[in-house]
mmCIF file as gemmi writes it, N, C-alpha and C atoms, coordinates in Angstrom:
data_model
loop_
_atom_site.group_PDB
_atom_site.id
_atom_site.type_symbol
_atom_site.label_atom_id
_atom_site.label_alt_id
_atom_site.label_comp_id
_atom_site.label_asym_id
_atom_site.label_entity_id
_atom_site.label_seq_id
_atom_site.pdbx_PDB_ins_code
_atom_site.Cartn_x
_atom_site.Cartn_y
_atom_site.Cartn_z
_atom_site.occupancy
_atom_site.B_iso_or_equiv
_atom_site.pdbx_formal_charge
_atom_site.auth_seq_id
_atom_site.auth_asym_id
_atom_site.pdbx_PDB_model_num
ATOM 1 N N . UNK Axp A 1 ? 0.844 -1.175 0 1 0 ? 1 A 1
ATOM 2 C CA . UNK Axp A 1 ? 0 0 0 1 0 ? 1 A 1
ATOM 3 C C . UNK Axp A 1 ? 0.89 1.239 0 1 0 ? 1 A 1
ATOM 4 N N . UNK Axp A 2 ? 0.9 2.318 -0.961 1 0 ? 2 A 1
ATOM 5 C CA . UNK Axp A 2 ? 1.33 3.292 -0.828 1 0 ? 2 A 1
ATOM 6 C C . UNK Axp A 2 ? 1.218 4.067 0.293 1 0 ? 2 A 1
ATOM 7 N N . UNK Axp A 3 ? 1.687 4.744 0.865 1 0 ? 3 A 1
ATOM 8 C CA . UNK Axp A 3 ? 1.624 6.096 1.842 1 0 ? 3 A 1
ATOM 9 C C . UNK Axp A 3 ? 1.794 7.314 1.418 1 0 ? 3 A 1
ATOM 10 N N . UNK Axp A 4 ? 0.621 8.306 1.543 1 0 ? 4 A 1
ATOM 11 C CA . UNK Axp A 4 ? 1.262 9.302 0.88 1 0 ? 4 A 1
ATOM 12 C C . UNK Axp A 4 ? 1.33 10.273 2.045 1 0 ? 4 A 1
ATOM 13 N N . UNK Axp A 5 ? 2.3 11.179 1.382 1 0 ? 5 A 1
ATOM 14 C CA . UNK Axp A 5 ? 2.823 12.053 2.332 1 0 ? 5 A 1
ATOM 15 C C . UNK Axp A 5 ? 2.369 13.73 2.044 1 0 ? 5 A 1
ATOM 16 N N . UNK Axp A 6 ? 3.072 14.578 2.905 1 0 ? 6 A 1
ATOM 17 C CA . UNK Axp A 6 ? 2.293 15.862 2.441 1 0 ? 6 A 1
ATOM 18 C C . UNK Axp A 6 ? 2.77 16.519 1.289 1 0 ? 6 A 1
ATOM 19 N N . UNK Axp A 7 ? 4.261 16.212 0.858 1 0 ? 7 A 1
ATOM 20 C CA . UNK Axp A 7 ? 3.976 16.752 -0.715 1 0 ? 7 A 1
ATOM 21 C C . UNK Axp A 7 ? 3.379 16.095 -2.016 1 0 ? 7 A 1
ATOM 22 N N . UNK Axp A 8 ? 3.254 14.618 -1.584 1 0 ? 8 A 1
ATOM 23 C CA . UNK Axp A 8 ? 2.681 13.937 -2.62 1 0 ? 8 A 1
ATOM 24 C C . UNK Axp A 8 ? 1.073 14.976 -2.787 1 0 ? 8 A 1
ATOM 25 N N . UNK Axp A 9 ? 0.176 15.668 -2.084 1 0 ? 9 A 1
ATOM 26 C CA . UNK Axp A 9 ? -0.998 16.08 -1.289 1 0 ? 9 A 1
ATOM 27 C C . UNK Axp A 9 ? -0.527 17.147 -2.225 1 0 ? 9 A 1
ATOM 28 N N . UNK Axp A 10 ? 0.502 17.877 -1.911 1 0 ? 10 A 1
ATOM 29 C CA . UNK Axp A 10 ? 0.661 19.107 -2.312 1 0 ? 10 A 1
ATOM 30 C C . UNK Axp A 10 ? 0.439 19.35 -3.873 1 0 ? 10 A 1
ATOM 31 N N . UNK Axp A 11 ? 1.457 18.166 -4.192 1 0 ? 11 A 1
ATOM 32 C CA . UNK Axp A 11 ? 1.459 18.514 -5.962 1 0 ? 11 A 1
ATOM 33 C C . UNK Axp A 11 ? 0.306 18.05 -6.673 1 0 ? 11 A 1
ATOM 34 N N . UNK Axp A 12 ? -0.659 17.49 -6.03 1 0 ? 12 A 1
ATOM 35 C CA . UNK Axp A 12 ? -1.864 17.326 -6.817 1 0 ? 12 A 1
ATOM 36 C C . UNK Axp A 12 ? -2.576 18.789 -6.295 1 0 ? 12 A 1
ATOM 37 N N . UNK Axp A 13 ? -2.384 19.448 -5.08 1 0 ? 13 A 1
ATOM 38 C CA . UNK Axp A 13 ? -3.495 20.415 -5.364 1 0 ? 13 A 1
ATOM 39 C C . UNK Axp A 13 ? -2.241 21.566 -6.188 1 0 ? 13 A 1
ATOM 40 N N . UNK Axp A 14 ? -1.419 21.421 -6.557 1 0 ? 14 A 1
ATOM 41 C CA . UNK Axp A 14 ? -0.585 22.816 -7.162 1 0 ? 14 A 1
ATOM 42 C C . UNK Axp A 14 ? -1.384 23.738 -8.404 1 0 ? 14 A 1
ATOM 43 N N . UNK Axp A 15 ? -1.942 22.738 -9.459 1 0 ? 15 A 1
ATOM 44 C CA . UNK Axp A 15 ? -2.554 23.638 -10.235 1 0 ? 15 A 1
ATOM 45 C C . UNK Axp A 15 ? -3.99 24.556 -9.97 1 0 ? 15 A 1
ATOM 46 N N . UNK Axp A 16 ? -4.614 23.947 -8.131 1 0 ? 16 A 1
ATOM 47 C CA . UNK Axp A 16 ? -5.896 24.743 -8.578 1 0 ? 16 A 1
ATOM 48 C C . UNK Axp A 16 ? -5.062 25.842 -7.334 1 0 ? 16 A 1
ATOM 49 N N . UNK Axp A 17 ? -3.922 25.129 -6.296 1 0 ? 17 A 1
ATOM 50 C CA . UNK Axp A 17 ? -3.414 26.622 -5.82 1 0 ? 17 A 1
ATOM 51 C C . UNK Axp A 17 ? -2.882 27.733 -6.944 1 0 ? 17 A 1
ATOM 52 N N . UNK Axp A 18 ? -2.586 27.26 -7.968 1 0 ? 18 A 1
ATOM 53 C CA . UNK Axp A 18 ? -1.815 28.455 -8.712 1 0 ? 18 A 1
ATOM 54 C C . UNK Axp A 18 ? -3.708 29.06 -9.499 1 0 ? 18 A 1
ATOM 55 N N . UNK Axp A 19 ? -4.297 28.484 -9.551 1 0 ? 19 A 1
ATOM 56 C CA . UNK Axp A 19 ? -5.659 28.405 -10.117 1 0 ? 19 A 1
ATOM 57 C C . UNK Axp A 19 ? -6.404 30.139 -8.758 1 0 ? 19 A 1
ATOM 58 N N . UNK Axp A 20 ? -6.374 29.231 -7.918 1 0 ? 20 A 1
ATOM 59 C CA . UNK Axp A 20 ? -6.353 30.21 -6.285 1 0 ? 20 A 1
ATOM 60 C C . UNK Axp A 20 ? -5.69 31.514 -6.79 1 0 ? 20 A 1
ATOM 61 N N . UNK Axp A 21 ? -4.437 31.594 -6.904 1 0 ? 21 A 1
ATOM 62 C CA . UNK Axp A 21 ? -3.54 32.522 -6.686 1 0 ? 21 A 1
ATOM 63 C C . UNK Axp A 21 ? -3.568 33.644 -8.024 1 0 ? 21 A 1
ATOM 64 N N . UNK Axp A 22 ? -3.882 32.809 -9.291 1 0 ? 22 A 1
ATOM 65 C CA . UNK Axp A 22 ? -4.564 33.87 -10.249 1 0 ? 22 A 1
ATOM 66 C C . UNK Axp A 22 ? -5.698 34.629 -9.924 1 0 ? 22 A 1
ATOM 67 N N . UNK Axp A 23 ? -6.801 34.138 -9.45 1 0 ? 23 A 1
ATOM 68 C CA . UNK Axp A 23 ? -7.802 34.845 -9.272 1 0 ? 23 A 1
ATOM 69 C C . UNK Axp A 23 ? -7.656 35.834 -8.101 1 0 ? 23 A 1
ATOM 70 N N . UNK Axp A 24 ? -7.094 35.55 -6.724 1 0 ? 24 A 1
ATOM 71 C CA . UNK Axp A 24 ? -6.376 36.868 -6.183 1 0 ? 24 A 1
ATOM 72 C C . UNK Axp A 24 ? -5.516 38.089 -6.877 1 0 ? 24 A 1
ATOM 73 N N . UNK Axp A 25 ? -4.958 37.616 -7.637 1 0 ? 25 A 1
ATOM 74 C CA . UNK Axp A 25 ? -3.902 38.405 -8.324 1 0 ? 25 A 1
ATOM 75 C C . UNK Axp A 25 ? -4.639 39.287 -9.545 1 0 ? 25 A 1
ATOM 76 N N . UNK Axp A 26 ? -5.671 38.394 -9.961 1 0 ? 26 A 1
ATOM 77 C CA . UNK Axp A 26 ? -6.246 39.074 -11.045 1 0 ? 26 A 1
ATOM 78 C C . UNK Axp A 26 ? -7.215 39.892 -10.191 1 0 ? 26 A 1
ATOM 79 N N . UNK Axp A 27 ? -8.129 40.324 -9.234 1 0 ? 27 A 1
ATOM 80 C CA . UNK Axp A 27 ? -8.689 40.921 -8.277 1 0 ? 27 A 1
ATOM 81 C C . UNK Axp A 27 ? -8.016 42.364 -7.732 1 0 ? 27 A 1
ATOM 82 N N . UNK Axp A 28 ? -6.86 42.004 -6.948 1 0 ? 28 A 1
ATOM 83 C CA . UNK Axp A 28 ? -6.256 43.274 -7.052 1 0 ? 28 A 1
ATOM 84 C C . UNK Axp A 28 ? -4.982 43.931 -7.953 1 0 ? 28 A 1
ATOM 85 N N . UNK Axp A 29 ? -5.172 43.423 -9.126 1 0 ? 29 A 1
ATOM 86 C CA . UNK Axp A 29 ? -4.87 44.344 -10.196 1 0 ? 29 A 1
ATOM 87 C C . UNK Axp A 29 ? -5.976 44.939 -10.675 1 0 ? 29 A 1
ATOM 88 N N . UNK Axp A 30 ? -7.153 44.44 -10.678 1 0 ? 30 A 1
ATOM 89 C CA . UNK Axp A 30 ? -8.458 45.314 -11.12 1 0 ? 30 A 1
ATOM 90 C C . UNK Axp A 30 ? -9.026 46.297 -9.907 1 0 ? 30 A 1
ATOM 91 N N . UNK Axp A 31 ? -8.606 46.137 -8.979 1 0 ? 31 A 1
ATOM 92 C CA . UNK Axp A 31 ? -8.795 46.945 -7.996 1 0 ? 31 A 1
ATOM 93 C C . UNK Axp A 31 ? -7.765 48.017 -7.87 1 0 ? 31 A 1
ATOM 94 N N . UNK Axp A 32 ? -6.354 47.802 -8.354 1 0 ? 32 A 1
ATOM 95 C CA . UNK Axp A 32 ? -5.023 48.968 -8.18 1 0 ? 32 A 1
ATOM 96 C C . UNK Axp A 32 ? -5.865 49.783 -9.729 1 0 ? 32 A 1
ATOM 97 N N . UNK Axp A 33 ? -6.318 48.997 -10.959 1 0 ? 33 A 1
ATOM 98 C CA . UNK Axp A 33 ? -6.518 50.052 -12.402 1 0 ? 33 A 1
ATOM 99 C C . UNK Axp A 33 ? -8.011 50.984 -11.772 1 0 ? 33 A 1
ATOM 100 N N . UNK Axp A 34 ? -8.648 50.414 -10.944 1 0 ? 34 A 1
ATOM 101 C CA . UNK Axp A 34 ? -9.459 51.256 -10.841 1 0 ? 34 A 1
ATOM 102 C C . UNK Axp A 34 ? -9.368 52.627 -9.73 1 0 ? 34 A 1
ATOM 103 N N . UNK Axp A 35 ? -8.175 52.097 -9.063 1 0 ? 35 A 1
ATOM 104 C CA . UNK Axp A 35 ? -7.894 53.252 -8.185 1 0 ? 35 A 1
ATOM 105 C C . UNK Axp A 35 ? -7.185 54.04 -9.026 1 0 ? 35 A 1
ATOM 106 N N . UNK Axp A 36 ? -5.844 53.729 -9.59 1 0 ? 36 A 1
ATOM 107 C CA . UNK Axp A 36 ? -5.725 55.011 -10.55 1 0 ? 36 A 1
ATOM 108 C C . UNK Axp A 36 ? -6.519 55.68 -11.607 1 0 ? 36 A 1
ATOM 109 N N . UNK Axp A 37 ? -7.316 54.627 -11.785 1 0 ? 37 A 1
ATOM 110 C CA . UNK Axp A 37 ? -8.575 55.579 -13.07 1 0 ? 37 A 1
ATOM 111 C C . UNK Axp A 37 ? -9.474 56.825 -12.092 1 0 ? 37 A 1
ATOM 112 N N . UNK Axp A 38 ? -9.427 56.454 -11.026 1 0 ? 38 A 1
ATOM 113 C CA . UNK Axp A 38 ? -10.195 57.633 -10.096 1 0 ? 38 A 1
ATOM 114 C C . UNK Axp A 38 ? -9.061 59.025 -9.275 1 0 ? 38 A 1
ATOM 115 N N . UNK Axp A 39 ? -7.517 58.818 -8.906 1 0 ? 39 A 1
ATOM 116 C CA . UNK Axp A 39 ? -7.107 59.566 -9.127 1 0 ? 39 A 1
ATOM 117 C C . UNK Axp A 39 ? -6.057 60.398 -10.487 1 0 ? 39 A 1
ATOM 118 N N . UNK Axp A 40 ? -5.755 59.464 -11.693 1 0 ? 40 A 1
ATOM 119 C CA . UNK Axp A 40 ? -5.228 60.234 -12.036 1 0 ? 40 A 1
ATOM 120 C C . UNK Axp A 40 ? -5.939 60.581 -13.668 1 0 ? 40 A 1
ATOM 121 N N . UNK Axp A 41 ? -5.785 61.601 -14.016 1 0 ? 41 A 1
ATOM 122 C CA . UNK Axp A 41 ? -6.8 61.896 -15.081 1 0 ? 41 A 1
ATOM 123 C C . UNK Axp A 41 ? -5.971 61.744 -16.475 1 0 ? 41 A 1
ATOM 124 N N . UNK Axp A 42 ? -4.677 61.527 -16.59 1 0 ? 42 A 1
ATOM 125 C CA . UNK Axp A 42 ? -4.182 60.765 -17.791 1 0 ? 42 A 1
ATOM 126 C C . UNK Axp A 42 ? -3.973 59.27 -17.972 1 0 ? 42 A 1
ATOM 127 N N . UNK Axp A 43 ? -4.738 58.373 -17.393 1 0 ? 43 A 1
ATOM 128 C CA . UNK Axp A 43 ? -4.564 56.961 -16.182 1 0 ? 43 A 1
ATOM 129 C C . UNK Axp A 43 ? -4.116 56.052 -17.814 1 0 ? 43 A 1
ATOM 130 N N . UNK Axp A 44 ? -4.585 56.313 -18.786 1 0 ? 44 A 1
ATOM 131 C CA . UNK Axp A 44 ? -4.409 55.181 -19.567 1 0 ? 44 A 1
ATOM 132 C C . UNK Axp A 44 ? -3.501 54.547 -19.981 1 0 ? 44 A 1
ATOM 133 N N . UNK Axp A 45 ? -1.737 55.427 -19.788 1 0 ? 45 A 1
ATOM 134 C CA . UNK Axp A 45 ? -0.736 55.513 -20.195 1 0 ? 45 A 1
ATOM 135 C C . UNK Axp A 45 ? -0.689 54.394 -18.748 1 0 ? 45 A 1
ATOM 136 N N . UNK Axp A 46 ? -0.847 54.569 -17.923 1 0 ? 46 A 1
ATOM 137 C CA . UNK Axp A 46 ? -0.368 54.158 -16.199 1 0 ? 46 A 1
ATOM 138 C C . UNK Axp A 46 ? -0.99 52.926 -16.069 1 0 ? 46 A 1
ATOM 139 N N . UNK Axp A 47 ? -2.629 52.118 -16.585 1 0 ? 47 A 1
ATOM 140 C CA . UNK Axp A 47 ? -2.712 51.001 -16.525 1 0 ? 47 A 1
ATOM 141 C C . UNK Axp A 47 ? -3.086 50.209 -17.694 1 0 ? 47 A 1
ATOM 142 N N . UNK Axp A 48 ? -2.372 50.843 -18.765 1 0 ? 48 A 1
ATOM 143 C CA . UNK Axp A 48 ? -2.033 49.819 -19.904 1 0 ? 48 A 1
ATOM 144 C C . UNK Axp A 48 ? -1.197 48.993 -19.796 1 0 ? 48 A 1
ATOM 145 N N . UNK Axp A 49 ? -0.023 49.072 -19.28 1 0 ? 49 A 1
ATOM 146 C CA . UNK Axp A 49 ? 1.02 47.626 -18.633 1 0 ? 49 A 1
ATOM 147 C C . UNK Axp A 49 ? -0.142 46.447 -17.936 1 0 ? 49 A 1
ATOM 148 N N . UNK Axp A 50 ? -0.574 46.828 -16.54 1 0 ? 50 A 1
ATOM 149 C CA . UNK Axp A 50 ? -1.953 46.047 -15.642 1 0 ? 50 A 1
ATOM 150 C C . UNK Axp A 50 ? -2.722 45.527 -16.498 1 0 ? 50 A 1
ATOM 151 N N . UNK Axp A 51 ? -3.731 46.28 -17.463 1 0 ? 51 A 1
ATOM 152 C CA . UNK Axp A 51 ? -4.704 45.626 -18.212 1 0 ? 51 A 1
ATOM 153 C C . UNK Axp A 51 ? -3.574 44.441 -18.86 1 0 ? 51 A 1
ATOM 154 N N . UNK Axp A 52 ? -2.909 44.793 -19.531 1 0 ? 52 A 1
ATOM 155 C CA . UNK Axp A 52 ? -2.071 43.597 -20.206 1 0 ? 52 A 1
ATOM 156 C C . UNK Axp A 52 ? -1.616 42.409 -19.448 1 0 ? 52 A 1
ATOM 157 N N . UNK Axp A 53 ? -1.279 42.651 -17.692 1 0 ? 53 A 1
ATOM 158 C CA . UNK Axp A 53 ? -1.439 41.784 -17.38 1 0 ? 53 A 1
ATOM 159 C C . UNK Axp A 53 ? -2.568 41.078 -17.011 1 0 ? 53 A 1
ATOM 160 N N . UNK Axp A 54 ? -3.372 41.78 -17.132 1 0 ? 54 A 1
ATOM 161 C CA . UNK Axp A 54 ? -4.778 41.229 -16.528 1 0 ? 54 A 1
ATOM 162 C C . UNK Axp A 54 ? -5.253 40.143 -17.218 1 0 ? 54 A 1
ATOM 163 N N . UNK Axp A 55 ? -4.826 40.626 -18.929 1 0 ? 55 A 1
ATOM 164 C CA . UNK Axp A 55 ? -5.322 39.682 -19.757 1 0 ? 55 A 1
ATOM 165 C C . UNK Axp A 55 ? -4.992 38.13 -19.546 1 0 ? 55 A 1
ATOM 166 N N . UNK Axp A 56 ? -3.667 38.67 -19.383 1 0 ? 56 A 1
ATOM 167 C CA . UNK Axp A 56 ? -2.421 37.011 -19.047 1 0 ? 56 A 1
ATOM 168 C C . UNK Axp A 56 ? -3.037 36.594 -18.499 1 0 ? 56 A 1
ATOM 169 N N . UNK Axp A 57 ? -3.335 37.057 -17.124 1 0 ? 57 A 1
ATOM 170 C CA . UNK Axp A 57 ? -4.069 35.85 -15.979 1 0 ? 57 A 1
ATOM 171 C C . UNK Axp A 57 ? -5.027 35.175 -16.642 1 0 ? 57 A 1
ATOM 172 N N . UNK Axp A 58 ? -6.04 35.698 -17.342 1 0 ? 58 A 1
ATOM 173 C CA . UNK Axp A 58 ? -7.448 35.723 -17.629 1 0 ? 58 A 1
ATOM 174 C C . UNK Axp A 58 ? -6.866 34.408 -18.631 1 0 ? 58 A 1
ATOM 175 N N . UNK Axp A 59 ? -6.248 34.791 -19.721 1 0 ? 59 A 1
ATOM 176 C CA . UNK Axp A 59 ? -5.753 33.29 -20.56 1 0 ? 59 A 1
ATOM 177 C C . UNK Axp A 59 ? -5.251 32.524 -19.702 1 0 ? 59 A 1
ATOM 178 N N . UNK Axp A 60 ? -4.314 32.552 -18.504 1 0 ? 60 A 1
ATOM 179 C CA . UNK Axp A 60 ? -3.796 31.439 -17.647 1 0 ? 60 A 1
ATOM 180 C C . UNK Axp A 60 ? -4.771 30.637 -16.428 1 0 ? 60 A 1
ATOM 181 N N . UNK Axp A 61 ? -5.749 31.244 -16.587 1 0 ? 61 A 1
ATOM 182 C CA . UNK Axp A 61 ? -6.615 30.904 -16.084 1 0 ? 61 A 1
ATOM 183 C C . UNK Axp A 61 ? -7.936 30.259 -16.567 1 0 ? 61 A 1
ATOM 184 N N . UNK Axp A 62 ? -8.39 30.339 -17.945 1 0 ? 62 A 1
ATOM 185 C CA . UNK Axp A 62 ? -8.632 29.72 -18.554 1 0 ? 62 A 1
ATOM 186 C C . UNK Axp A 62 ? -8.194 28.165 -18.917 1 0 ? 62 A 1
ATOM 187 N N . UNK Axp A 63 ? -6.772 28.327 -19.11 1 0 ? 63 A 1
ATOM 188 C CA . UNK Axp A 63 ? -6.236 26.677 -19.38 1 0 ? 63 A 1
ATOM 189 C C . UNK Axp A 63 ? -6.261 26.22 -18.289 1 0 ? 63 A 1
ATOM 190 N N . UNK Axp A 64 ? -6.069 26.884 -17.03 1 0 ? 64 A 1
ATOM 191 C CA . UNK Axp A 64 ? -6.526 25.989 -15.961 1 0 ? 64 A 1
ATOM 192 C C . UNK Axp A 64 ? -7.808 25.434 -15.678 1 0 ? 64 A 1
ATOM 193 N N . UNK Axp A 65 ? -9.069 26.684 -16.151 1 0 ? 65 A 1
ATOM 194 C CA . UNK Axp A 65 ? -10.21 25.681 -15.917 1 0 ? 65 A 1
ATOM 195 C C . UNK Axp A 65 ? -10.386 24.627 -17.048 1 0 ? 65 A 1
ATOM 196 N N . UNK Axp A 66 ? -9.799 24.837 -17.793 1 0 ? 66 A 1
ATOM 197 C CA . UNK Axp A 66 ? -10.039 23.707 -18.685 1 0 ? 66 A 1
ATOM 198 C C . UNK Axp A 66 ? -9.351 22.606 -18.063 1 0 ? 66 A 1
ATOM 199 N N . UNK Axp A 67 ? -8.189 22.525 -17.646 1 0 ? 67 A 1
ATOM 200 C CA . UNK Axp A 67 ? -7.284 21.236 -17.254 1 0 ? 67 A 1
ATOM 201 C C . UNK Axp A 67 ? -7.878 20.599 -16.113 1 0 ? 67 A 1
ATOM 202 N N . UNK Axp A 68 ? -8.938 21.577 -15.118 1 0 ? 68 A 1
ATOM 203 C CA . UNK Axp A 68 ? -9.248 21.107 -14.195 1 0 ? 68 A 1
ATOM 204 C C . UNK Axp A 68 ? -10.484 20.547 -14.035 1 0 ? 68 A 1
ATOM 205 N N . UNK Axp A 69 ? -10.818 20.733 -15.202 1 0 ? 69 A 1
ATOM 206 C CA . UNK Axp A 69 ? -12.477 20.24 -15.501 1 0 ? 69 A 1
ATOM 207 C C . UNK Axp A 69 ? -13.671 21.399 -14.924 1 0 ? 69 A 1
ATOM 208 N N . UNK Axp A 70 ? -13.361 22.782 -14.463 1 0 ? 70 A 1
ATOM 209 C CA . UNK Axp A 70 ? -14.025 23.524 -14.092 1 0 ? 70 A 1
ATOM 210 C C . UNK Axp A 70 ? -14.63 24.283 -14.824 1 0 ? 70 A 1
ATOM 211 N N . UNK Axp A 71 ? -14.815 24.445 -16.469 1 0 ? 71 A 1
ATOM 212 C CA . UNK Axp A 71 ? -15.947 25.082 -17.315 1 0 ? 71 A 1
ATOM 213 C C . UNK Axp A 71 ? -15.91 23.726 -18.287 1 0 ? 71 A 1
């Protein structure tokens, strides 16, 4: 009989922690573009880098729900 141990545990949940950790990440980057869209009034130059990452997550997060069977 196998025994498993706590990283055997670990690396099966790794993709929905990194799954976890996009959707935090993608949260407050949409929360930092909307704070500068309210103080600064040329903002688009300032969260065009953010939106771009935003997108990333949004595709990296996608192949995860797909891999994980979640859509």
């Amino acid at each position: 009989m196998k025994s498993f141990t706590n990283n055997d545990h670990k690396s099966e949940n790794s993709p929905f922690d990194n799954y976890k950790s996009l959707i935090s990440t993608e949260f407050e980057l949409i929360q930092r573009v909307f704070e500068i869209r309210q103080n600064f009034s040329d903002s688009e130059r300032l969260v065009e880098p953010i939106l771009q990452r935003i997108r990333k997550i949004r595709s990296e997060k996608l192949l995860l729900e797909k891999n994980l069977n979640l859509i």
